[in-house]
VEXKE-622005 format. One record per atom (N, C-alpha, C): x, y, z; residue in three letters; atom name; residue number from 1. Coordinates in steps of 0.1 Angstrom, whole numbers, plus 5000, padded with zeros to 4 digits. Layout:
REM residues N
@X: X Y: Y Z: Z type: Ala atom: CA seq: NUM .
...
This chain:
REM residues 103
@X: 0542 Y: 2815 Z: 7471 type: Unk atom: N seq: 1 .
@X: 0553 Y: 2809 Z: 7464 type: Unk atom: CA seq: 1 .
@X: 0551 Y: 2794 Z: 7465 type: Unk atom: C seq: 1 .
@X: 0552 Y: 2788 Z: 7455 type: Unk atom: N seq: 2 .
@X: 0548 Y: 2772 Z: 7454 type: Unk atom: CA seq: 2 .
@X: 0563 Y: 2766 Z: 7461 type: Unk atom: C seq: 2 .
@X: 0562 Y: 2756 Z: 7468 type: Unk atom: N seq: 3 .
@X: 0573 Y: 2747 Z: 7470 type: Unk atom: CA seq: 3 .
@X: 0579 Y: 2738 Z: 7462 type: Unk atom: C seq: 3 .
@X: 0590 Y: 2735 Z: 7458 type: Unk atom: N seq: 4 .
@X: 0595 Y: 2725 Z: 7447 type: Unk atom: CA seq: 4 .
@X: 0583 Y: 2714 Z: 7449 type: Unk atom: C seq: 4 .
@X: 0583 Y: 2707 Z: 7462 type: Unk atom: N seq: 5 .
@X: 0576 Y: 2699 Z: 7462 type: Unk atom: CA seq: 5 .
@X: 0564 Y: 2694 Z: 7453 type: Unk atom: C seq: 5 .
@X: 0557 Y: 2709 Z: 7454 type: Unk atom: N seq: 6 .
@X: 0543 Y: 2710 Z: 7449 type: Unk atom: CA seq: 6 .
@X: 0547 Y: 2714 Z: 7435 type: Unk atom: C seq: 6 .
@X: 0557 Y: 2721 Z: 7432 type: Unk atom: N seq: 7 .
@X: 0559 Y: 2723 Z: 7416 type: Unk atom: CA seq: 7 .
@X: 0565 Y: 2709 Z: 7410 type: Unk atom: C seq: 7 .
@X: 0570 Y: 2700 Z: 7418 type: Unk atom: N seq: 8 .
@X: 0574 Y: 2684 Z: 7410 type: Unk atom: CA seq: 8 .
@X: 0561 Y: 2681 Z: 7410 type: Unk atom: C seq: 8 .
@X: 0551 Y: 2681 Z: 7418 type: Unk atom: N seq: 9 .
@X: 0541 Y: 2674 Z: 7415 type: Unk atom: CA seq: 9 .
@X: 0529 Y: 2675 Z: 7407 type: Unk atom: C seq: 9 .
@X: 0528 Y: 2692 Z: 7403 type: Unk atom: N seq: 10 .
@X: 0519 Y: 2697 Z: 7388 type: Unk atom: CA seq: 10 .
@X: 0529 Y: 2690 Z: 7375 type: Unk atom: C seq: 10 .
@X: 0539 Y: 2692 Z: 7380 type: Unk atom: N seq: 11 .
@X: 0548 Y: 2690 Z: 7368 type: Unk atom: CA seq: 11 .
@X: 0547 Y: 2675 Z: 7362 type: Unk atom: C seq: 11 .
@X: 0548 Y: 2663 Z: 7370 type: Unk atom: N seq: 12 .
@X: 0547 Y: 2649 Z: 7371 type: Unk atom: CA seq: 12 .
@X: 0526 Y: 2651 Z: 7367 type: Unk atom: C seq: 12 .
@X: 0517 Y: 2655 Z: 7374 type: Unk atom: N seq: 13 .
@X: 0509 Y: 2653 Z: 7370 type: Unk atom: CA seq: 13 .
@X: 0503 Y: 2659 Z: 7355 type: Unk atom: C seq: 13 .
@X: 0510 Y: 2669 Z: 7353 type: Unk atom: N seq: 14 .
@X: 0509 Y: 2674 Z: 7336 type: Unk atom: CA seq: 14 .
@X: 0514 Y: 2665 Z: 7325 type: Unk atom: C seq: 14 .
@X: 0526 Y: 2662 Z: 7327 type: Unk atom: N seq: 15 .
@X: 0532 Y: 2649 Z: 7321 type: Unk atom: CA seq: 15 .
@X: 0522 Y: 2636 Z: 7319 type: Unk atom: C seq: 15 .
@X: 0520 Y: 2632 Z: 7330 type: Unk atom: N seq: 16 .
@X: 0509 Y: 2616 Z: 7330 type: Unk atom: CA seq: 16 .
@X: 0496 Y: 2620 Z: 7321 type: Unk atom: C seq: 16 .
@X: 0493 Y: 2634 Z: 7323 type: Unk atom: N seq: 17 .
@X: 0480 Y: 2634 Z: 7314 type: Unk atom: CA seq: 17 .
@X: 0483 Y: 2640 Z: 7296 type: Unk atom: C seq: 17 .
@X: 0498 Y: 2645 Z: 7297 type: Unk atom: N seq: 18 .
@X: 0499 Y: 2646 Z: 7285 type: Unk atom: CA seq: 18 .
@X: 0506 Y: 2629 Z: 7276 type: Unk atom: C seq: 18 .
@X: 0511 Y: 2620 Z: 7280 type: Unk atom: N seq: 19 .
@X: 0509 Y: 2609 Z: 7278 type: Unk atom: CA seq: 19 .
@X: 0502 Y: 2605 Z: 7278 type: Unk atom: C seq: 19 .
@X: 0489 Y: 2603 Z: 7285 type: Unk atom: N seq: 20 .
@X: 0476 Y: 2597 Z: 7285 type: Unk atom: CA seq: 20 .
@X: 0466 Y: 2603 Z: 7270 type: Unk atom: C seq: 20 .
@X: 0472 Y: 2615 Z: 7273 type: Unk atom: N seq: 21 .
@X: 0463 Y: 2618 Z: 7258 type: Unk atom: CA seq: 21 .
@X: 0470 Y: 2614 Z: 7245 type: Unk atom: C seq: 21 .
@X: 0483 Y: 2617 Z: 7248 type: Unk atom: N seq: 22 .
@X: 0493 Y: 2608 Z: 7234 type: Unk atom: CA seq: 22 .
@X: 0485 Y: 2595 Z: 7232 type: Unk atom: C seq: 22 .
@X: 0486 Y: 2585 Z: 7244 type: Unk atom: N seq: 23 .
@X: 0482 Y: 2568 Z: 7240 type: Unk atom: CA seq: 23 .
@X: 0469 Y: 2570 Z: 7237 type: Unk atom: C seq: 23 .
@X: 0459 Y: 2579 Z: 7240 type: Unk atom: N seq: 24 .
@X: 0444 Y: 2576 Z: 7234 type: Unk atom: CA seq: 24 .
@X: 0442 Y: 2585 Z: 7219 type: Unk atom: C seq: 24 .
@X: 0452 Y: 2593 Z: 7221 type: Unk atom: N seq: 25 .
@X: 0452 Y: 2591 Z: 7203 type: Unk atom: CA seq: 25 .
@X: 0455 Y: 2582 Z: 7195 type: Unk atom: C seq: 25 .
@X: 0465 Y: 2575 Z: 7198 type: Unk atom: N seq: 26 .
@X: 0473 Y: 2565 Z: 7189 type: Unk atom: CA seq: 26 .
@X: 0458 Y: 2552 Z: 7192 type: Unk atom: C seq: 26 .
@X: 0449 Y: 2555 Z: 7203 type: Unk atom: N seq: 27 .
@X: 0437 Y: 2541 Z: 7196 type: Unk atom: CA seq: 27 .
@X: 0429 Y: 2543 Z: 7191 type: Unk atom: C seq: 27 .
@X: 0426 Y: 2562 Z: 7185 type: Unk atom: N seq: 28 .
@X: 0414 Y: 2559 Z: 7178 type: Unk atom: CA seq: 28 .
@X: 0412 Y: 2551 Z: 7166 type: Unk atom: C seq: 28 .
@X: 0407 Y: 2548 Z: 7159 type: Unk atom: N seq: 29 .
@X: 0402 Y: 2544 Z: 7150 type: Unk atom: CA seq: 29 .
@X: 0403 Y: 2555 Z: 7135 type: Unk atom: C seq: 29 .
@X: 0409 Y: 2550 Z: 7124 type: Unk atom: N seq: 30 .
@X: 0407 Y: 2558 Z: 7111 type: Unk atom: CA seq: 30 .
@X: 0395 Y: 2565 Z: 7110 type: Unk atom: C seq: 30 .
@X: 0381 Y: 2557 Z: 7113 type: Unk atom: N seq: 31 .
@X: 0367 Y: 2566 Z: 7108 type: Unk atom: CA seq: 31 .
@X: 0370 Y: 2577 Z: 7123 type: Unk atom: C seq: 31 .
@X: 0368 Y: 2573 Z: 7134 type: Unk atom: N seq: 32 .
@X: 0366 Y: 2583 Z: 7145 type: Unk atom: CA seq: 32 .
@X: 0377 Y: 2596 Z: 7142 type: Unk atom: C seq: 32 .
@X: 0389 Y: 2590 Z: 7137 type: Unk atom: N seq: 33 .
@X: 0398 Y: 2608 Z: 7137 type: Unk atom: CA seq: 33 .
@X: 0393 Y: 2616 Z: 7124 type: Unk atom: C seq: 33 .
@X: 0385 Y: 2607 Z: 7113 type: Unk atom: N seq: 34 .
@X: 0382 Y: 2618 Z: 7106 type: Unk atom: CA seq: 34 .
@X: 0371 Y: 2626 Z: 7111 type: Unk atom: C seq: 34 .
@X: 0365 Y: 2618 Z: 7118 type: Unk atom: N seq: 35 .
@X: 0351 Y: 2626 Z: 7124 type: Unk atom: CA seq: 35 .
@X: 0358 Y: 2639 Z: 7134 type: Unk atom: C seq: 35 .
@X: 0370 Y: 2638 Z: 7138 type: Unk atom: N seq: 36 .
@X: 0376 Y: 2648 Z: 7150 type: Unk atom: CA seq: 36 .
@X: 0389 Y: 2654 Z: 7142 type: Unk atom: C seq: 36 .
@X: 0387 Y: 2661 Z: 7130 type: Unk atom: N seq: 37 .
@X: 0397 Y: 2659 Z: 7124 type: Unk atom: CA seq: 37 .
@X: 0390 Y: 2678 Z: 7127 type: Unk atom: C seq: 37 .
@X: 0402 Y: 2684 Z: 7125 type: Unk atom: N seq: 38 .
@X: 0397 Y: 2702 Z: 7130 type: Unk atom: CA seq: 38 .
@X: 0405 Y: 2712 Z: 7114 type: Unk atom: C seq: 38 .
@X: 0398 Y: 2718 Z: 7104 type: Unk atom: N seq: 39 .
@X: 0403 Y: 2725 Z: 7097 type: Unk atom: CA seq: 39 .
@X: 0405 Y: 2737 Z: 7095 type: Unk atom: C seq: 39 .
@X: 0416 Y: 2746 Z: 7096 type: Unk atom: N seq: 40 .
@X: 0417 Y: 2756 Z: 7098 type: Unk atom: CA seq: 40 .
@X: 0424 Y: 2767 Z: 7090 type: Unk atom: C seq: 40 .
@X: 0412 Y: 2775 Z: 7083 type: Unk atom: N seq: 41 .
@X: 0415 Y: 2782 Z: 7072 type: Unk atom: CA seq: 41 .
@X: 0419 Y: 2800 Z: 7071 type: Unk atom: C seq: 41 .
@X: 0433 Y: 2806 Z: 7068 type: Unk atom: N seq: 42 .
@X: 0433 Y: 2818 Z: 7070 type: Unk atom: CA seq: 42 .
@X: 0442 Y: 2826 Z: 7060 type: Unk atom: C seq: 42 .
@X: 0442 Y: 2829 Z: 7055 type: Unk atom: N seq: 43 .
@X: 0454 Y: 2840 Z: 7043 type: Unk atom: CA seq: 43 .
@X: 0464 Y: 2844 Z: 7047 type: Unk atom: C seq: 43 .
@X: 0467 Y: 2844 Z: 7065 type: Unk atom: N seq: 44 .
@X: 0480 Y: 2846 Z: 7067 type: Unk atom: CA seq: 44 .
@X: 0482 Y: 2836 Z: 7074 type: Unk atom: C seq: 44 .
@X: 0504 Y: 2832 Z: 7069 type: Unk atom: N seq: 45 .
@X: 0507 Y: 2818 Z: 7075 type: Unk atom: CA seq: 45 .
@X: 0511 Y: 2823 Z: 7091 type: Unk atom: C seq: 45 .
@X: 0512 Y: 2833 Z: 7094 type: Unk atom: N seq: 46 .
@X: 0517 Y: 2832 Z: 7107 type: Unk atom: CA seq: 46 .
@X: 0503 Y: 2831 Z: 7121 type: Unk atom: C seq: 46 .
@X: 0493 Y: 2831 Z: 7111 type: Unk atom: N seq: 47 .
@X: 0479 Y: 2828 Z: 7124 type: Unk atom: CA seq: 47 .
@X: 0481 Y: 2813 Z: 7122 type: Unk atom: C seq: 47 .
@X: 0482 Y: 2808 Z: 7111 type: Unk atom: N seq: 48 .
@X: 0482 Y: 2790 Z: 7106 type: Unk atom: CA seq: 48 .
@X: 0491 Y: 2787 Z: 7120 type: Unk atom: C seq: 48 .
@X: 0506 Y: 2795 Z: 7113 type: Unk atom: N seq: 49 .
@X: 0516 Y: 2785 Z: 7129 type: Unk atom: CA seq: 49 .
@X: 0510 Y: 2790 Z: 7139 type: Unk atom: C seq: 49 .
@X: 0506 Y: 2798 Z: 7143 type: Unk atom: N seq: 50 .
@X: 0505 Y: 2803 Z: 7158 type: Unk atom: CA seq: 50 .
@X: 0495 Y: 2790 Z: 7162 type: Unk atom: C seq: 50 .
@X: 0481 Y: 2787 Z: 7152 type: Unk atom: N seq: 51 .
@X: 0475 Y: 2774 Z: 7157 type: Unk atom: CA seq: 51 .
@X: 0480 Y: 2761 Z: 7157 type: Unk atom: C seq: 51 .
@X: 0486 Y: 2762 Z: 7144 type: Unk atom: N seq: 52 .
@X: 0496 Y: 2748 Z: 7148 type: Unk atom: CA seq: 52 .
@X: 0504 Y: 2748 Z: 7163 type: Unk atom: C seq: 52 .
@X: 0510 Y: 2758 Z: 7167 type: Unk atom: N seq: 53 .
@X: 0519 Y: 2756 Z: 7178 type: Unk atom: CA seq: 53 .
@X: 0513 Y: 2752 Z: 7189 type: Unk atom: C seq: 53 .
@X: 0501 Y: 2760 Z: 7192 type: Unk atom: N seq: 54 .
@X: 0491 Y: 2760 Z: 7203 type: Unk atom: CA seq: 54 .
@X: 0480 Y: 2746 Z: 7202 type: Unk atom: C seq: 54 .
@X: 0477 Y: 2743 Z: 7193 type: Unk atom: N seq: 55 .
@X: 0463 Y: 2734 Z: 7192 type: Unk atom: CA seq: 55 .
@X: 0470 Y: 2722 Z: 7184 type: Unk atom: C seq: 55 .
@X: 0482 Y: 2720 Z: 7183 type: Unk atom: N seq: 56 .
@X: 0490 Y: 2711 Z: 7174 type: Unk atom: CA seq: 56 .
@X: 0491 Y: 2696 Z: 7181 type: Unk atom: C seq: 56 .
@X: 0492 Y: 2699 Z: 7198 type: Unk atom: N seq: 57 .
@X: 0496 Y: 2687 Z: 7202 type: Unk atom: CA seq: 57 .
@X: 0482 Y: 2680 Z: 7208 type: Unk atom: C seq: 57 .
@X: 0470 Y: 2686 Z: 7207 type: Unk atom: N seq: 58 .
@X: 0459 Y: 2684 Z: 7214 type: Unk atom: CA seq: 58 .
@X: 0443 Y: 2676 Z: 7204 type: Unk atom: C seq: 58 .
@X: 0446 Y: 2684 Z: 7191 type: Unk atom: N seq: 59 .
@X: 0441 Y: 2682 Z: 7179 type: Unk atom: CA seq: 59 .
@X: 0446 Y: 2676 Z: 7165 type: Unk atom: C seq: 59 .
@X: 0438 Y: 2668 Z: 7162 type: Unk atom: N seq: 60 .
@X: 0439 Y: 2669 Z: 7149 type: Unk atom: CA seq: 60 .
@X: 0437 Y: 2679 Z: 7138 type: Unk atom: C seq: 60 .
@X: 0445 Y: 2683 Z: 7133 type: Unk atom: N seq: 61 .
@X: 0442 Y: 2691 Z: 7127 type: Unk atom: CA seq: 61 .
@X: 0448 Y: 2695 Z: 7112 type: Unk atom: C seq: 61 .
@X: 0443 Y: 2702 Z: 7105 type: Unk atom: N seq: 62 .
@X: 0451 Y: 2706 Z: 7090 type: Unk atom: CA seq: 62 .
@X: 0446 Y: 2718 Z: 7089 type: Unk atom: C seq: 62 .
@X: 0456 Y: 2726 Z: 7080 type: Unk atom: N seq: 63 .
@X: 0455 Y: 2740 Z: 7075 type: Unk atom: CA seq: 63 .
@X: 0455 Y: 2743 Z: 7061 type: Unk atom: C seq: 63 .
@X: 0449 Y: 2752 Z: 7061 type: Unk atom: N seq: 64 .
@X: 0446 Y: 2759 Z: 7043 type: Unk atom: CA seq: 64 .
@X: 0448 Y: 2775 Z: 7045 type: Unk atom: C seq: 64 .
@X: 0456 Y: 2779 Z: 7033 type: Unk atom: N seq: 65 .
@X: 0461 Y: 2793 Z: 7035 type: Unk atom: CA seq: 65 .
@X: 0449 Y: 2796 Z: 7024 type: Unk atom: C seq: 65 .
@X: 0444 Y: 2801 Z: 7027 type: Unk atom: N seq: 66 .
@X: 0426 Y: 2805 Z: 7016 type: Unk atom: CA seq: 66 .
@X: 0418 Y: 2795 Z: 7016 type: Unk atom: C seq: 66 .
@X: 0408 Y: 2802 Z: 7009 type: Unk atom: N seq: 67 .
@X: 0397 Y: 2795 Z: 7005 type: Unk atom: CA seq: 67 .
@X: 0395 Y: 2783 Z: 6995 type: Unk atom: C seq: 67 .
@X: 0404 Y: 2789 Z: 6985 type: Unk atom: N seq: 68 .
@X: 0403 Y: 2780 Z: 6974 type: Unk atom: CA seq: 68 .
@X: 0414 Y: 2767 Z: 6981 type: Unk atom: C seq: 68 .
@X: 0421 Y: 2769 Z: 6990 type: Unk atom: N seq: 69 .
@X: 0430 Y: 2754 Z: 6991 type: Unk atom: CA seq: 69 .
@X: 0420 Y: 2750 Z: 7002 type: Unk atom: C seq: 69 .
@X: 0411 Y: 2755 Z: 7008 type: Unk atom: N seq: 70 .
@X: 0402 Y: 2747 Z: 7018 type: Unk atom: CA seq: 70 .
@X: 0393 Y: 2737 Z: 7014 type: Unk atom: C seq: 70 .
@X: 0388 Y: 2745 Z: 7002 type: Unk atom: N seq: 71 .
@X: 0374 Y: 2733 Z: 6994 type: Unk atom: CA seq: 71 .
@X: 0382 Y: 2721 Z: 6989 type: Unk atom: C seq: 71 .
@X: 0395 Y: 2723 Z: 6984 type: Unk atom: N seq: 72 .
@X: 0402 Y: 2714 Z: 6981 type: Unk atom: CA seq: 72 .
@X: 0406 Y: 2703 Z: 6989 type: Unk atom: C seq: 72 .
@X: 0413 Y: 2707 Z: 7004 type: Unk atom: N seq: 73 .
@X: 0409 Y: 2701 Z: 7013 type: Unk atom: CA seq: 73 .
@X: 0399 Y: 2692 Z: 7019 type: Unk atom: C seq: 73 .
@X: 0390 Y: 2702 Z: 7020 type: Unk atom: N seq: 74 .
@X: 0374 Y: 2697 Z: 7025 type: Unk atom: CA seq: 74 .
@X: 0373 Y: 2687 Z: 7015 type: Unk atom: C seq: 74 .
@X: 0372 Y: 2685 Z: 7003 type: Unk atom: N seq: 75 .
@X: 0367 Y: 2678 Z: 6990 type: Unk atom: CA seq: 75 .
@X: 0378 Y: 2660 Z: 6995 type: Unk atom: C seq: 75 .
@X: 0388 Y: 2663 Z: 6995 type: Unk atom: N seq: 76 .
@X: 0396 Y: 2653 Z: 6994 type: Unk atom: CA seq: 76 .
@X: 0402 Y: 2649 Z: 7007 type: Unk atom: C seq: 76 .
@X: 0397 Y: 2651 Z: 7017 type: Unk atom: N seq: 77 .
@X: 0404 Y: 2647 Z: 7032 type: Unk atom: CA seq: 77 .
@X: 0391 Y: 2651 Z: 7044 type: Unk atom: C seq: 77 .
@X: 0379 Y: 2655 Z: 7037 type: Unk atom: N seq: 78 .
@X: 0369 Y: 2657 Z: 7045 type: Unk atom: CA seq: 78 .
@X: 0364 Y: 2645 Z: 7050 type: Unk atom: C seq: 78 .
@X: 0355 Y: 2646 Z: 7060 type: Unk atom: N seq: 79 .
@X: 0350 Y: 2654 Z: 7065 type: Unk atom: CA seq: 79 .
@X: 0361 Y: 2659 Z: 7078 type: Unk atom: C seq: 79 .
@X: 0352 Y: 2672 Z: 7088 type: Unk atom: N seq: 80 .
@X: 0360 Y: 2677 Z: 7093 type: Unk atom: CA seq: 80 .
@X: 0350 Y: 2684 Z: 7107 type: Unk atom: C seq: 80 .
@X: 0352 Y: 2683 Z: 7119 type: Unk atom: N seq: 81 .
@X: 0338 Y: 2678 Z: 7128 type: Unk atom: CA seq: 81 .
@X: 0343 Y: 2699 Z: 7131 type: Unk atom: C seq: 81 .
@X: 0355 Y: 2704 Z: 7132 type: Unk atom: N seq: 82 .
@X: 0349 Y: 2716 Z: 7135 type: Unk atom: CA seq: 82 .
@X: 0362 Y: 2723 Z: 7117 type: Unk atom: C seq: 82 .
@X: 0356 Y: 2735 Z: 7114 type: Unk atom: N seq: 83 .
@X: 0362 Y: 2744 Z: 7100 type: Unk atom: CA seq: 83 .
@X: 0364 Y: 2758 Z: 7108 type: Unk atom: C seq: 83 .
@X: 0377 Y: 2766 Z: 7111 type: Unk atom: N seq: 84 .
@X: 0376 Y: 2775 Z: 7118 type: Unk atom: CA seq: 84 .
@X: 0380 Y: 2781 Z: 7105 type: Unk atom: C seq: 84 .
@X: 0373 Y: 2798 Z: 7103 type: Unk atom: N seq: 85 .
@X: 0378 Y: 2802 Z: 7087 type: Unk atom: CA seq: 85 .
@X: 0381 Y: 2817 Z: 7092 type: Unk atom: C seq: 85 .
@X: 0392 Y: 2827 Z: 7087 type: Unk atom: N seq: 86 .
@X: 0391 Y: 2843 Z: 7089 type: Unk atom: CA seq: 86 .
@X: 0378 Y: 2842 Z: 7082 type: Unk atom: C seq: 86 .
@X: 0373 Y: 2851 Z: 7082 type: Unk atom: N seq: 87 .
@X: 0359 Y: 2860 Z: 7079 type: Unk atom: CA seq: 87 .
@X: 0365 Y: 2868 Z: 7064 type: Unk atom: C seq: 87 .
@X: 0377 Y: 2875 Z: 7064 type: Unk atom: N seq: 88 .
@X: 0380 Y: 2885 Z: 7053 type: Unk atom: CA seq: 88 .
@X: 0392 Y: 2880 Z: 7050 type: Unk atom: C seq: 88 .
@X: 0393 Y: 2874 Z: 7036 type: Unk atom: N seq: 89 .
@X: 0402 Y: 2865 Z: 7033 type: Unk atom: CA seq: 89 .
@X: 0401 Y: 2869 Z: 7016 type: Unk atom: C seq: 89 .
@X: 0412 Y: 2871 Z: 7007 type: Unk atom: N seq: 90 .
@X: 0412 Y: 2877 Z: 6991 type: Unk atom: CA seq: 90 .
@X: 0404 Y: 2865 Z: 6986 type: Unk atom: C seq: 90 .
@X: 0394 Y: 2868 Z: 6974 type: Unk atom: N seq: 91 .
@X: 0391 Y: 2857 Z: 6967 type: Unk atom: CA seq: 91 .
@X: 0381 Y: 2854 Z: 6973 type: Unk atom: C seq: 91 .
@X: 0378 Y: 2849 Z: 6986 type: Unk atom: N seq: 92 .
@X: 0367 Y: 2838 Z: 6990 type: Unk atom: CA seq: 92 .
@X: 0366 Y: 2846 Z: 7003 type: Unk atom: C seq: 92 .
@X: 0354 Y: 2849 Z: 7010 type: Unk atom: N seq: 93 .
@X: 0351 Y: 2855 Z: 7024 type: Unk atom: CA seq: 93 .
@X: 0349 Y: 2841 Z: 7029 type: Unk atom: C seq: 93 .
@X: 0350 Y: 2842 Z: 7044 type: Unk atom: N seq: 94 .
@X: 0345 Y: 2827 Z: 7054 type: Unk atom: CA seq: 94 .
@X: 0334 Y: 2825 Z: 7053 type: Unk atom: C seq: 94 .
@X: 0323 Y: 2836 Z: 7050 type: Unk atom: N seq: 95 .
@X: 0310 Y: 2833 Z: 7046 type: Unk atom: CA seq: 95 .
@X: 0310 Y: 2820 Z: 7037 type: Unk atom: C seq: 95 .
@X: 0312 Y: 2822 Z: 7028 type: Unk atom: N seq: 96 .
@X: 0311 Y: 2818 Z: 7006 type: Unk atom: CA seq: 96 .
@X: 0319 Y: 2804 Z: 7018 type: Unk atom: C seq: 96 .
@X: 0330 Y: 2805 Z: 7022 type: Unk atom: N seq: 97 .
@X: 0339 Y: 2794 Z: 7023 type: Unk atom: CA seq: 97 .
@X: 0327 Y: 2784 Z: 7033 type: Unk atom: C seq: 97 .
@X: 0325 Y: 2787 Z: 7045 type: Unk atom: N seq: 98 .
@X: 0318 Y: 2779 Z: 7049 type: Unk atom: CA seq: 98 .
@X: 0303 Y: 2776 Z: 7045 type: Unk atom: C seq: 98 .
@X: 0295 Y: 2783 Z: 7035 type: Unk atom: N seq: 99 .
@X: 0287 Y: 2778 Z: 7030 type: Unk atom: CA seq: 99 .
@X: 0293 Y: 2766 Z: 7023 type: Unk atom: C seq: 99 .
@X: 0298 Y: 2768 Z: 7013 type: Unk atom: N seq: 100 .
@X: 0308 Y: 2760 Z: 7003 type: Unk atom: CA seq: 100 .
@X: 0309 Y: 2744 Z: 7010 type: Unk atom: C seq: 100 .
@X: 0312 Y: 2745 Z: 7021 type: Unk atom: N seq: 101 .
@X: 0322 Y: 2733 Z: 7029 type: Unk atom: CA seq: 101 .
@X: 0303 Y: 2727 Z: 7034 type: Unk atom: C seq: 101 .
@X: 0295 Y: 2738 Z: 7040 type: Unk atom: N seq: 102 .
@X: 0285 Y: 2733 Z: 7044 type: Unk atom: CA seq: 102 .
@X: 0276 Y: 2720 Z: 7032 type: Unk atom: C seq: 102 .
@X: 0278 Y: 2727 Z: 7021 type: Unk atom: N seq: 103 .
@X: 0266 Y: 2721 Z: 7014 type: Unk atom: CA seq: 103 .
@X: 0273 Y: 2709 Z: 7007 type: Unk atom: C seq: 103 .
């Protein structure tokens, strides 16, 4: 069993580094966040939030519910340093999509 002690002190030390990541976001640079900018494409919205909720405070990031709103994306807010895509998606497979985004 952890002592308060030691649970104030993960607590205090999780804090300092979740602020330290807040201020070094706010210095990147316009070109460097587009280079670390993370897109993430899936047919259903409740995988979207579940990444938003989880990867929301750590990344940059944007979402596309399909294929067809991803190239749109990609096209007009690209580039994008990682594209996470479902695989089996109506319309466009993550194949087609990330060739698509590749070329």
């Amino acid at each position: 069993m952890k002592s308060p002690r030691r649970s104030w002190l993960i607590a205090e030390r999780a804090s300092a580094r979740q602020k330290q990541c807040q201020e070094n976001r706010l210095e990147i640079s316009k070109e460097d966040a587009m280079a670390e900018k993370i897109l993430l494409v899936d047919d259903d919205c409740n995988i979207l939030d579940g990444y938003r909720r989880s990867l929301g405070r750590e990344f940059l990031m944007e979402t596309a519910l399909g294929g067809e709103q991803a190239l749109k994306l990609a096209a007009d807010n690209g580039p994008y340093a990682v594209v996470v895509s479902d695989m089996r998606m109506p319309g466009m497979d993550g194949i087609q999509l990330l060739s698509s985004i590749k070329a």
